[in-house]
N, CA, C and O atoms as a Tripos MOL2 file, in Angstrom:
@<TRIPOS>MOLECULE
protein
  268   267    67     0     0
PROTEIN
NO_CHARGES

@<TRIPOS>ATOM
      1 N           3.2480   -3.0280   10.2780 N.3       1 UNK1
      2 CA          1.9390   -3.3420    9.7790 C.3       1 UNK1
      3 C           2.1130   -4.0720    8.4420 C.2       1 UNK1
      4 O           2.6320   -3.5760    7.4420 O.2       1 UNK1
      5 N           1.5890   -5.3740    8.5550 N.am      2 UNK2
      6 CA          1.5770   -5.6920    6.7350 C.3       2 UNK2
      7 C           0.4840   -5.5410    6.0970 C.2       2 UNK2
      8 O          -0.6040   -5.2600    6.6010 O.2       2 UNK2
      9 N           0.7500   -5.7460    4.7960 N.am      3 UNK3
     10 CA          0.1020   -5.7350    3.8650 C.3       3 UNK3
     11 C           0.0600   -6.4360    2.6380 C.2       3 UNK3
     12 O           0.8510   -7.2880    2.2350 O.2       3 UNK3
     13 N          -1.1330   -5.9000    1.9880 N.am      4 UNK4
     14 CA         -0.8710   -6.6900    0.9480 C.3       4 UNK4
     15 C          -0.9330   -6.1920   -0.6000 C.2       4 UNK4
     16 O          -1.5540   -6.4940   -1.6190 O.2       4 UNK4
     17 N          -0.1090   -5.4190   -0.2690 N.am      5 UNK5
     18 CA         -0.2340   -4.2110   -1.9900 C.3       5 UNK5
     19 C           0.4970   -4.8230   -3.0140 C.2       5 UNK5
     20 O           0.0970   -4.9990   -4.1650 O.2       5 UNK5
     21 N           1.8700   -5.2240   -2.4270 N.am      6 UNK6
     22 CA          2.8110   -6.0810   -3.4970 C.3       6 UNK6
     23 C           1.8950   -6.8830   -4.2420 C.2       6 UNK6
     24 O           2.1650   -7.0140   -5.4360 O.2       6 UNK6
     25 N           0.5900   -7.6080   -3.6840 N.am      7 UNK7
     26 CA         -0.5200   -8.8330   -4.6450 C.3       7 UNK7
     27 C          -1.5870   -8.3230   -5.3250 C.2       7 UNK7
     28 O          -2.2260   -8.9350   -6.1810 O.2       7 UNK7
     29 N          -1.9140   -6.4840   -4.7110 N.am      8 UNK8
     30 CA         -2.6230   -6.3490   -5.3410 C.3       8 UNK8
     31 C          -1.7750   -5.5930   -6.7230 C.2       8 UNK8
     32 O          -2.0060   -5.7410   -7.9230 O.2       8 UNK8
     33 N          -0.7630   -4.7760   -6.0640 N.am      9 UNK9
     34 CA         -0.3390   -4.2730   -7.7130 C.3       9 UNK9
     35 C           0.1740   -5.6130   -8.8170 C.2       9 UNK9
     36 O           0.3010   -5.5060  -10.0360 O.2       9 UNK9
     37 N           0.3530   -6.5450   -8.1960 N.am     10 UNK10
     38 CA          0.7380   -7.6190   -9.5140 C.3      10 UNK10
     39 C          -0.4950   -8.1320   -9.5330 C.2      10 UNK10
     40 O          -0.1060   -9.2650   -9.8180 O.2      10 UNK10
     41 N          -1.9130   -8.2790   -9.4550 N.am     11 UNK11
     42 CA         -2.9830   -8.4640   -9.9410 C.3      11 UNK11
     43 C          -2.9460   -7.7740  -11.2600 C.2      11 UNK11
     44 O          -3.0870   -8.3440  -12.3420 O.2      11 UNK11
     45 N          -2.7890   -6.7810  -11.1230 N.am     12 UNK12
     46 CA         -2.7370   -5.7000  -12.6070 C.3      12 UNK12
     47 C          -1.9290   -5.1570  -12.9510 C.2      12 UNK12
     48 O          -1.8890   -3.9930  -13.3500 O.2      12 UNK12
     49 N          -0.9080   -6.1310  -12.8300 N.am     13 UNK13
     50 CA          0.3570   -6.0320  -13.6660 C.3      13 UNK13
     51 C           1.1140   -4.4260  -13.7620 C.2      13 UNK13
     52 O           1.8670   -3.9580  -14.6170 O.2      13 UNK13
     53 N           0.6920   -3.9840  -12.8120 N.am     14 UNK14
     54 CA          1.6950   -2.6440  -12.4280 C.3      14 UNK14
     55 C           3.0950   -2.6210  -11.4540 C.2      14 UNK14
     56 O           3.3600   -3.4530  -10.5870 O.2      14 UNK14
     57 N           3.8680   -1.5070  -11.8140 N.am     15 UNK15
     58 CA          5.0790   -1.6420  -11.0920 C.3      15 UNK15
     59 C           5.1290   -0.6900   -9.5320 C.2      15 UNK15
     60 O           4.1910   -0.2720   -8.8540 O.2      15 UNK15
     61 N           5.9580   -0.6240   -9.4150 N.am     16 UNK16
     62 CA          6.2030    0.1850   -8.3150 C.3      16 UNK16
     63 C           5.7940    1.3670   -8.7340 C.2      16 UNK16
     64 O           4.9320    2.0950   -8.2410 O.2      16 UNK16
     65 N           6.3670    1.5030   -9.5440 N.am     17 UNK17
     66 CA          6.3830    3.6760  -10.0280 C.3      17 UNK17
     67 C           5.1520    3.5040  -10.4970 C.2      17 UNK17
     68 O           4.4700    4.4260  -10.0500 O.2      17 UNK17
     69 N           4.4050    2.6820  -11.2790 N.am     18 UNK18
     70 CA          2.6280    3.1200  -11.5300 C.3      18 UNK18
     71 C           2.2340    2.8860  -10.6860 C.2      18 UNK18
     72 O           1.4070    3.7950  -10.6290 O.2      18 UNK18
     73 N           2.0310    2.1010   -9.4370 N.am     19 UNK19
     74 CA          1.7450    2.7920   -8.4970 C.3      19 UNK19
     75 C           1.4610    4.1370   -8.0670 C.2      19 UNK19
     76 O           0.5430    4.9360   -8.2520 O.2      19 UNK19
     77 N           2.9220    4.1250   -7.2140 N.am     20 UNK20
     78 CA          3.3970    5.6940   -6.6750 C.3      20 UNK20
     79 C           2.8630    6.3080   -7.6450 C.2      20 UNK20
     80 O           1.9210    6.7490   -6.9860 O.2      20 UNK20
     81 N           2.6090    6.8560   -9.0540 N.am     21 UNK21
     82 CA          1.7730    7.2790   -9.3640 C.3      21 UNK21
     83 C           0.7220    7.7740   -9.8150 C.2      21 UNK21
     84 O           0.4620    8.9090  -10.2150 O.2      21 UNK21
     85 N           0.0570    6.7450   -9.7180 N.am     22 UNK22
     86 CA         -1.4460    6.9800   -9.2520 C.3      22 UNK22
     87 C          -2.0030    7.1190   -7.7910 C.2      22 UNK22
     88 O          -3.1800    7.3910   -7.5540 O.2      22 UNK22
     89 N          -0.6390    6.8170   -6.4330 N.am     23 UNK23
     90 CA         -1.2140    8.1320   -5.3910 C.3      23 UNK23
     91 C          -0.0330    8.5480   -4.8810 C.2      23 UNK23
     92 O           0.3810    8.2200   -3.7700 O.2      23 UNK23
     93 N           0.5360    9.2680   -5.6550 N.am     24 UNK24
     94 CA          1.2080   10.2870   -5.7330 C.3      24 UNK24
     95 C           2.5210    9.9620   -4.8230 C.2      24 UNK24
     96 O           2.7220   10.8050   -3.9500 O.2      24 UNK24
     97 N           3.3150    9.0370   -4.8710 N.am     25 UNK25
     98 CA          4.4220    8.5970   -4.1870 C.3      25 UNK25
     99 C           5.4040    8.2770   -5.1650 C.2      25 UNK25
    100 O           5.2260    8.1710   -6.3780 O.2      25 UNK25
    101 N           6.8580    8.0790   -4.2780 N.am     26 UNK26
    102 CA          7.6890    7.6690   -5.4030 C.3      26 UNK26
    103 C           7.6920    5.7850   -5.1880 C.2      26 UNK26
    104 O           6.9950    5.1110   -4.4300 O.2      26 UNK26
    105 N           8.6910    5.3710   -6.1140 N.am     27 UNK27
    106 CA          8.8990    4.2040   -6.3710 C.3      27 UNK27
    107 C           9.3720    3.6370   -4.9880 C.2      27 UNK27
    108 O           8.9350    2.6670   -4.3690 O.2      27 UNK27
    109 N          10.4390    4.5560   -4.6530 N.am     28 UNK28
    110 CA         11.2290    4.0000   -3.2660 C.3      28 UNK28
    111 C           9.9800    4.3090   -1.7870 C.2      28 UNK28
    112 O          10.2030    3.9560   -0.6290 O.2      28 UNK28
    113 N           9.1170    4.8070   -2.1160 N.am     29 UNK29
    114 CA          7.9880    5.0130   -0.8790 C.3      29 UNK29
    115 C           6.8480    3.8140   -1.2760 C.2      29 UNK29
    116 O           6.0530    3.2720   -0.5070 O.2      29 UNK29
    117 N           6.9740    3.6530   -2.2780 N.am     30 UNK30
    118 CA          6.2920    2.3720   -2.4510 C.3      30 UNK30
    119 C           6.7420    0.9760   -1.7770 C.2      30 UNK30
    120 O           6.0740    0.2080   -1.0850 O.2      30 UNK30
    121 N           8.3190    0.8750   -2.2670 N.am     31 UNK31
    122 CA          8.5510   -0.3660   -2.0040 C.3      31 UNK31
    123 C           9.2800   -0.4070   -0.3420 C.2      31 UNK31
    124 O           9.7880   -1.3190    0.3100 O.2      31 UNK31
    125 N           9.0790    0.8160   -0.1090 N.am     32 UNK32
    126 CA          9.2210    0.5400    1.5140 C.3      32 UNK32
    127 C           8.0460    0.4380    2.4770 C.2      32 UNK32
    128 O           8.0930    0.0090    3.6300 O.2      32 UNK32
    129 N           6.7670    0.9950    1.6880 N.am     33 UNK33
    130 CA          5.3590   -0.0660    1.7750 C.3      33 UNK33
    131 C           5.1920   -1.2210    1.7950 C.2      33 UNK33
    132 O           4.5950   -1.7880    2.7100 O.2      33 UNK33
    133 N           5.6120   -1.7160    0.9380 N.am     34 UNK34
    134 CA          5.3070   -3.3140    0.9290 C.3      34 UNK34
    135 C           6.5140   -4.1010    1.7780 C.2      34 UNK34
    136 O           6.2510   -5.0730    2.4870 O.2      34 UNK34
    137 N           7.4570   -3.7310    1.6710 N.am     35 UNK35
    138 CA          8.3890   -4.3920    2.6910 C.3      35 UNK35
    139 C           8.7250   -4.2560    4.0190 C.2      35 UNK35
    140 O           9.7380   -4.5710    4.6430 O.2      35 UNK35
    141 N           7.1030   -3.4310    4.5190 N.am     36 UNK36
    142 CA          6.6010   -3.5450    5.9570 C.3      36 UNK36
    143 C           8.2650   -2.5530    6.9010 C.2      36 UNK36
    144 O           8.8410   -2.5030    7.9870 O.2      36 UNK36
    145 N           8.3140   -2.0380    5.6720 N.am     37 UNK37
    146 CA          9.8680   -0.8320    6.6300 C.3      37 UNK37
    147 C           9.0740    0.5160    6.2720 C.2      37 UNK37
    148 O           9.8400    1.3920    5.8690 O.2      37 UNK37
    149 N           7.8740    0.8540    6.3160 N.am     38 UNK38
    150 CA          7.2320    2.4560    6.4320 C.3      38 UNK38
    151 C           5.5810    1.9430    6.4530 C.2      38 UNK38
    152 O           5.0290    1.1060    5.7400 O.2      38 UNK38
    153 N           5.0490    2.7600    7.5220 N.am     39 UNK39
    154 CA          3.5410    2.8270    7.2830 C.3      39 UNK39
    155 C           2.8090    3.7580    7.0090 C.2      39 UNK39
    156 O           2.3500    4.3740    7.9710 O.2      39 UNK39
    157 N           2.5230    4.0960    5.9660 N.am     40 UNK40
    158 CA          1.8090    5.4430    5.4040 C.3      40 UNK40
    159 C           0.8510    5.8440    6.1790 C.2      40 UNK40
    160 O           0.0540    5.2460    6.9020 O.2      40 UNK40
    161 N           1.0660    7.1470    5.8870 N.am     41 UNK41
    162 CA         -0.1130    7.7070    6.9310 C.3      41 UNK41
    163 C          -1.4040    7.9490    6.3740 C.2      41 UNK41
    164 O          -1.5900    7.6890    5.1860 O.2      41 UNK41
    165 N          -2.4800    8.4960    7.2070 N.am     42 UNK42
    166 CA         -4.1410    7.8330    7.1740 C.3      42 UNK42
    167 C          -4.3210    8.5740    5.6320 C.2      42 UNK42
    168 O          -5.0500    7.8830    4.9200 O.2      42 UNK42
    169 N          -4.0370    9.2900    5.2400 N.am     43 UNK43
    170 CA         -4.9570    9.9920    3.6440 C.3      43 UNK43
    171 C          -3.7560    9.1340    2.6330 C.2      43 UNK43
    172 O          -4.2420    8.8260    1.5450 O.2      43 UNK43
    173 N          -2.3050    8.7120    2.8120 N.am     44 UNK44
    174 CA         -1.7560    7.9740    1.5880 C.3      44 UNK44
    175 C          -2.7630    6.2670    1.6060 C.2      44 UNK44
    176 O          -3.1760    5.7760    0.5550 O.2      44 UNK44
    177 N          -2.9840    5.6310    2.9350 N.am     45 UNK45
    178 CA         -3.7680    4.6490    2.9320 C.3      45 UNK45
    179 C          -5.1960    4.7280    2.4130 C.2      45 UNK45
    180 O          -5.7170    3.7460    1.8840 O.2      45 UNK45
    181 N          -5.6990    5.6390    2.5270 N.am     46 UNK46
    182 CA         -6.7430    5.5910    1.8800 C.3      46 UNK46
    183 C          -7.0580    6.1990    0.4070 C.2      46 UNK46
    184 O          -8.1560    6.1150   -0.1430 O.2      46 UNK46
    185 N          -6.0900    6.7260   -0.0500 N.am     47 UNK47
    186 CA         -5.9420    6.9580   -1.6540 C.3      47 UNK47
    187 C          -5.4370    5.5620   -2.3060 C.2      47 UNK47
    188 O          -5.5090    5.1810   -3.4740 O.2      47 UNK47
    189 N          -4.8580    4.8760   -1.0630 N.am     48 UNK48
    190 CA         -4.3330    3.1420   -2.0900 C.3      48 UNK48
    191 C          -5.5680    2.8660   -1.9230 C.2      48 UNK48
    192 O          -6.1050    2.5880   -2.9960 O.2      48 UNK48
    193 N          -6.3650    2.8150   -0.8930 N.am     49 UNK49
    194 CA         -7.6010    1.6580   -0.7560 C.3      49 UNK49
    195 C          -8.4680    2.4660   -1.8120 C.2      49 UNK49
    196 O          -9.0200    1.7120   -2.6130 O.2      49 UNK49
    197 N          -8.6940    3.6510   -1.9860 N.am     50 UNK50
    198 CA        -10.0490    4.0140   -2.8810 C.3      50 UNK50
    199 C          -9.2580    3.6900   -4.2990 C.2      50 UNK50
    200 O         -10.0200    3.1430   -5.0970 O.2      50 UNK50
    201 N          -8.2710    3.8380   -4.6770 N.am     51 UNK51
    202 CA         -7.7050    3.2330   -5.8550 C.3      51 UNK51
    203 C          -8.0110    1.5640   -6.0260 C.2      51 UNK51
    204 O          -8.4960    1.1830   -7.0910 O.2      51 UNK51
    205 N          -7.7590    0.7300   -5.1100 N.am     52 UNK52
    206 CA         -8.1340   -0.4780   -5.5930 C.3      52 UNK52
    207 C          -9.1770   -0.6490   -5.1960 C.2      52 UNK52
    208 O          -9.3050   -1.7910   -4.7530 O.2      52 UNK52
    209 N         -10.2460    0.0900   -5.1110 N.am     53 UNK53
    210 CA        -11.6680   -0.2370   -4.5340 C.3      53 UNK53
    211 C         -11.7590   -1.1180   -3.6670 C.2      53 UNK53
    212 O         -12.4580   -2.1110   -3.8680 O.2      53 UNK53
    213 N         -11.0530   -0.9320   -2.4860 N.am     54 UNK54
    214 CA        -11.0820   -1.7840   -1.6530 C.3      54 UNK54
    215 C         -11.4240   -0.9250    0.1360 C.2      54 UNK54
    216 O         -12.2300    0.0030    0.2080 O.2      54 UNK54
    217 N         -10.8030   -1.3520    1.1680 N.am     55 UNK55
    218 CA        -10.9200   -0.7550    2.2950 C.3      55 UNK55
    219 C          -9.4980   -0.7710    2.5820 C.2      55 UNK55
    220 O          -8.6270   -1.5220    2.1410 O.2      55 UNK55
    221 N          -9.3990    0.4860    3.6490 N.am     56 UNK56
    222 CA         -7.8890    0.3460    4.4450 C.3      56 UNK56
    223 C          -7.5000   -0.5490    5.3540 C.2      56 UNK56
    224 O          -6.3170   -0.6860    5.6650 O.2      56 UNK56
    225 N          -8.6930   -1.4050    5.9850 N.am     57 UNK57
    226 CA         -8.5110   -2.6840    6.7430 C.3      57 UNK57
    227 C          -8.2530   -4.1270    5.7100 C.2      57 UNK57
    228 O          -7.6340   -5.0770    6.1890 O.2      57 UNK57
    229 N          -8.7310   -4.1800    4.4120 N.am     58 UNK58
    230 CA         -8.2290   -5.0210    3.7600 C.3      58 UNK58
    231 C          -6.6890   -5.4830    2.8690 C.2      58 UNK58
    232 O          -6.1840   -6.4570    2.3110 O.2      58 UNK58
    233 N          -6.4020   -4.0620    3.1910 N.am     59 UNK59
    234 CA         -5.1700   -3.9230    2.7000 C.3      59 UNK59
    235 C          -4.0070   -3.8590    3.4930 C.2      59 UNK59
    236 O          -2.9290   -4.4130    3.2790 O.2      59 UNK59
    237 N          -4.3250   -3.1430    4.4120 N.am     60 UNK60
    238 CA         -2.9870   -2.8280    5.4530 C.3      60 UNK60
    239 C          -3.6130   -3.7180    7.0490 C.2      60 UNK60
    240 O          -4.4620   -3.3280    7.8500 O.2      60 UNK60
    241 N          -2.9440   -4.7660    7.0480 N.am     61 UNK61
    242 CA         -3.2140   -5.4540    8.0030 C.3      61 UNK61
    243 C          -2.4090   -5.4120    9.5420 C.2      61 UNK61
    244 O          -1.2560   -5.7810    9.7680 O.2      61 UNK61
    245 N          -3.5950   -4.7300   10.6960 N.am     62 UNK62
    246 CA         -2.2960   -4.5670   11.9950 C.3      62 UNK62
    247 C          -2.4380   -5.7040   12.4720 C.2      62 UNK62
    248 O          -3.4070   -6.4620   12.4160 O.2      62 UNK62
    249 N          -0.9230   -5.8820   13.2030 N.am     63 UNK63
    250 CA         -0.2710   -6.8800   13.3310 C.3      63 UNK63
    251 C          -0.8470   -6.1710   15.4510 C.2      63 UNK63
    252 O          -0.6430   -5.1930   16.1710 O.2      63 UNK63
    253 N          -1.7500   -7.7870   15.5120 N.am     64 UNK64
    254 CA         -1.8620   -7.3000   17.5100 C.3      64 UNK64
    255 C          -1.1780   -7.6250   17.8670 C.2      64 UNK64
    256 O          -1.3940   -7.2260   19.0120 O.2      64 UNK64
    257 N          -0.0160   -8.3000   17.9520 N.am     65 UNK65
    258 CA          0.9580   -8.3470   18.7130 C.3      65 UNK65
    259 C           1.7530   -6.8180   19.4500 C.2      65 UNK65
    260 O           2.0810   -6.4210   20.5680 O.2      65 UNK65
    261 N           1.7980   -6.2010   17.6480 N.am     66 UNK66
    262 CA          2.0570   -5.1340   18.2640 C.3      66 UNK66
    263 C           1.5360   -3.5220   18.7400 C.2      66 UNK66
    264 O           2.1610   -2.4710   18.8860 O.2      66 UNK66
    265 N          -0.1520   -3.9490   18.9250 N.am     67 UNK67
    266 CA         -0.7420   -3.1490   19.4930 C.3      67 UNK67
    267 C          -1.0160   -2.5760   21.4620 C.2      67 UNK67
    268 O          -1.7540   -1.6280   21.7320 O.2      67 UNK67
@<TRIPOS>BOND
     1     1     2 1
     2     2     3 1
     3     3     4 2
     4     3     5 am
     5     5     6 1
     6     6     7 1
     7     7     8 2
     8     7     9 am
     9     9    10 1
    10    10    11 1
    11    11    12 2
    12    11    13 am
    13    13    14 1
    14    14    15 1
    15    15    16 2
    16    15    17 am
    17    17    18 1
    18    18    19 1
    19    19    20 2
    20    19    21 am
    21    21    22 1
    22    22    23 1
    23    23    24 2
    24    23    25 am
    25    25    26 1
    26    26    27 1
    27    27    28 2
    28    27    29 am
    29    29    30 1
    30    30    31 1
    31    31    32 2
    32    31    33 am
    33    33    34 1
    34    34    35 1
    35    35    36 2
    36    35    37 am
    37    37    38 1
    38    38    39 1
    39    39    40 2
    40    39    41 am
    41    41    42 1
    42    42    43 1
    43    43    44 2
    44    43    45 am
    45    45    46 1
    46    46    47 1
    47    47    48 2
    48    47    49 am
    49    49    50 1
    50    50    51 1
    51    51    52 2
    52    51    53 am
    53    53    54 1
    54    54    55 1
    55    55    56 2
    56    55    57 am
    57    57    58 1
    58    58    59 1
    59    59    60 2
    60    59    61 am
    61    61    62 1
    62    62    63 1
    63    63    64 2
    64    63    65 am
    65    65    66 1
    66    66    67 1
    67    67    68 2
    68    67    69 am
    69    69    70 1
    70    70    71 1
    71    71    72 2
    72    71    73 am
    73    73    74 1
    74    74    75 1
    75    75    76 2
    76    75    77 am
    77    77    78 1
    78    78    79 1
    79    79    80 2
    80    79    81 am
    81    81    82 1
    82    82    83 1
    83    83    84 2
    84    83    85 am
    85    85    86 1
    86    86    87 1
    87    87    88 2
    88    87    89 am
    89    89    90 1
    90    90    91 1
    91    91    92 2
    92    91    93 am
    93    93    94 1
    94    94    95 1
    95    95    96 2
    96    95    97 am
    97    97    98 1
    98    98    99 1
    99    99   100 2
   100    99   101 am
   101   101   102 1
   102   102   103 1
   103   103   104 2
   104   103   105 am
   105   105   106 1
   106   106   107 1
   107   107   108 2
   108   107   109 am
   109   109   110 1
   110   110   111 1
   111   111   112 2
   112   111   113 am
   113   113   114 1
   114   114   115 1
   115   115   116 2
   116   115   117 am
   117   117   118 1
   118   118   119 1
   119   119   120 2
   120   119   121 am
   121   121   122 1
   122   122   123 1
   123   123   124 2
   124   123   125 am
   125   125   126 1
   126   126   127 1
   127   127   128 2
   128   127   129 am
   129   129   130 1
   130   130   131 1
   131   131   132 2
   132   131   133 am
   133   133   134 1
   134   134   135 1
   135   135   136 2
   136   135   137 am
   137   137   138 1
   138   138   139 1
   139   139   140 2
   140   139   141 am
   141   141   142 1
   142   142   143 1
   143   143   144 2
   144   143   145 am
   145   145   146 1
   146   146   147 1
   147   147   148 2
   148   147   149 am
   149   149   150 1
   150   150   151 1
   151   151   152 2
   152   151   153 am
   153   153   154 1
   154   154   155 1
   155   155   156 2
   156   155   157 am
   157   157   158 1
   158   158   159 1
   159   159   160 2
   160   159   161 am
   161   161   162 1
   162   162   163 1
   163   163   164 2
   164   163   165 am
   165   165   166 1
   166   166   167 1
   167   167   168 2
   168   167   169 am
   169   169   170 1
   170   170   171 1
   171   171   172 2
   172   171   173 am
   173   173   174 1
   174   174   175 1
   175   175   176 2
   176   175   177 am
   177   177   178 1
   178   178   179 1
   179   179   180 2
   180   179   181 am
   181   181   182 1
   182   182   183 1
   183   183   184 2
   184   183   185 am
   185   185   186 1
   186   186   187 1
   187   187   188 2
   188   187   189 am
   189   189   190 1
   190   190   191 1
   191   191   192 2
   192   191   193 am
   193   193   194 1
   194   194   195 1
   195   195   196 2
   196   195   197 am
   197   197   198 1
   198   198   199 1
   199   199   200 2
   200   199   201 am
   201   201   202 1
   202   202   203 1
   203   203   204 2
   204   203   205 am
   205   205   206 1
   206   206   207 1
   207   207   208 2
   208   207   209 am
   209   209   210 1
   210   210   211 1
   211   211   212 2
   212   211   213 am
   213   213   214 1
   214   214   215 1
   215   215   216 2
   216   215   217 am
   217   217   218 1
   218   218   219 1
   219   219   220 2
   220   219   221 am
   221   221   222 1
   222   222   223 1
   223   223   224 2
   224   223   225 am
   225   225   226 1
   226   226   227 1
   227   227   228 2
   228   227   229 am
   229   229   230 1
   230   230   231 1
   231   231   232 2
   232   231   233 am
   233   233   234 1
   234   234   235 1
   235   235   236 2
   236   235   237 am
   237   237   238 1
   238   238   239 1
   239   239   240 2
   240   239   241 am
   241   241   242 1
   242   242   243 1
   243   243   244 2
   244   243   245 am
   245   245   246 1
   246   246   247 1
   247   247   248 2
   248   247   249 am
   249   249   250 1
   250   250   251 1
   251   251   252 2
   252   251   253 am
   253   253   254 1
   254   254   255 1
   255   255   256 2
   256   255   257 am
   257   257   258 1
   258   258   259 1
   259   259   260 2
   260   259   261 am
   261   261   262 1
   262   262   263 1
   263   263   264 2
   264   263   265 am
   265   265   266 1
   266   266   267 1
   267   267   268 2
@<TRIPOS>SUBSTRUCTURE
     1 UNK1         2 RESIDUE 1 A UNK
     2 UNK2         6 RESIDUE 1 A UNK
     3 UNK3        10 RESIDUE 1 A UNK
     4 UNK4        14 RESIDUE 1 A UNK
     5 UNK5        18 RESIDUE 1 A UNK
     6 UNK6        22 RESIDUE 1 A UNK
     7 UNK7        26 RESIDUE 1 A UNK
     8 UNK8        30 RESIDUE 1 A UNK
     9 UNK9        34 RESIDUE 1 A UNK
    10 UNK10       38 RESIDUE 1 A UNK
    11 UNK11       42 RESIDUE 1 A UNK
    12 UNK12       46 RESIDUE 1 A UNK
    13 UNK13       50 RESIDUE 1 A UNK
    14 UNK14       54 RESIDUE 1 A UNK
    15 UNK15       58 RESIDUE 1 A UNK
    16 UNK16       62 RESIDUE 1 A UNK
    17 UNK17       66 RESIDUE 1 A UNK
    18 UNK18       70 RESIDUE 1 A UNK
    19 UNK19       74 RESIDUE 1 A UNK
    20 UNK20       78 RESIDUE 1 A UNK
    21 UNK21       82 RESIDUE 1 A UNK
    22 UNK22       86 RESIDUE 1 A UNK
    23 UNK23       90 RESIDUE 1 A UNK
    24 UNK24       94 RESIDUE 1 A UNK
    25 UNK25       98 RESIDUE 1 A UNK
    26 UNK26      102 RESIDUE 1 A UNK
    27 UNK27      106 RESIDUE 1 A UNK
    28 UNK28      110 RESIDUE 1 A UNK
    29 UNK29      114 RESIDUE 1 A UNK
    30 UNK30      118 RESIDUE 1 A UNK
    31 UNK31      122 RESIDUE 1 A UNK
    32 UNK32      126 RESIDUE 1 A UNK
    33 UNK33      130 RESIDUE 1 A UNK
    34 UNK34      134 RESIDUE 1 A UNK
    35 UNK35      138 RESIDUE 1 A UNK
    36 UNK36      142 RESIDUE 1 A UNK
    37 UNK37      146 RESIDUE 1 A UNK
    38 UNK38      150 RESIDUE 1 A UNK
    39 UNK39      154 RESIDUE 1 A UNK
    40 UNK40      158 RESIDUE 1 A UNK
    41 UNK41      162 RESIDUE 1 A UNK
    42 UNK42      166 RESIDUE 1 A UNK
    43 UNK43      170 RESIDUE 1 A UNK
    44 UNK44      174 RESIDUE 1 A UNK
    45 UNK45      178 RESIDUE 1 A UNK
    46 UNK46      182 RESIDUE 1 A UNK
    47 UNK47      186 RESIDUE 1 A UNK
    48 UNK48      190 RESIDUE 1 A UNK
    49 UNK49      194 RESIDUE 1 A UNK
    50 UNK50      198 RESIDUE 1 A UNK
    51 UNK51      202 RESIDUE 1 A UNK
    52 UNK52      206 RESIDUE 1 A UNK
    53 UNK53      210 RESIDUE 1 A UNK
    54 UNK54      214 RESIDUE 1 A UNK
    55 UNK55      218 RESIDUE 1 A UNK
    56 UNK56      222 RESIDUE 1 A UNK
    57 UNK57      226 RESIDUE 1 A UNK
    58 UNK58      230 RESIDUE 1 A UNK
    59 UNK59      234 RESIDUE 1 A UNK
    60 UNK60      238 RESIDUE 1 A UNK
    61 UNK61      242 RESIDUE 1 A UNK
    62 UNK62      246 RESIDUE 1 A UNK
    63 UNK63      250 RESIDUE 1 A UNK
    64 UNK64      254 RESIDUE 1 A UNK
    65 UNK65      258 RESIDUE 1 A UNK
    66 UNK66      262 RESIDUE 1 A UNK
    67 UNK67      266 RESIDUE 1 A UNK
């Protein structure tokens, strides 16, 4: 599944680890988020999306190919 967190955390100039935490992950669960090698499950996706005030469909994009 991609996404697009890597653009939103450099919108505001945060790293990996401020990220992770502010929802509660580490650095290395972060960046295996964005490099589409782990897909968080439904309550870590939606603590990123209510953090960037956004939705979990705007952020984590499924890929139909592989649906």
């Amino acid at each position: 599944m991609r996404n697009r967190l890597k653009v939103l955390r450099a919108e505001r100039d945060w790293s990996q680890a401020d990220l992770g935490e502010r929802v509660g992950l580490s650095r290395q669960a972060i960046n295996a988020i964005e490099r589409d090698k782990y897909d968080p499950s439904l309550p870590v996706a939606i603590r990123i999306a209510r953090l960037f005030e956004s939705t979990v469909e705007e952020i984590f994009l499924i890929d139909e190919g592989a649906c």
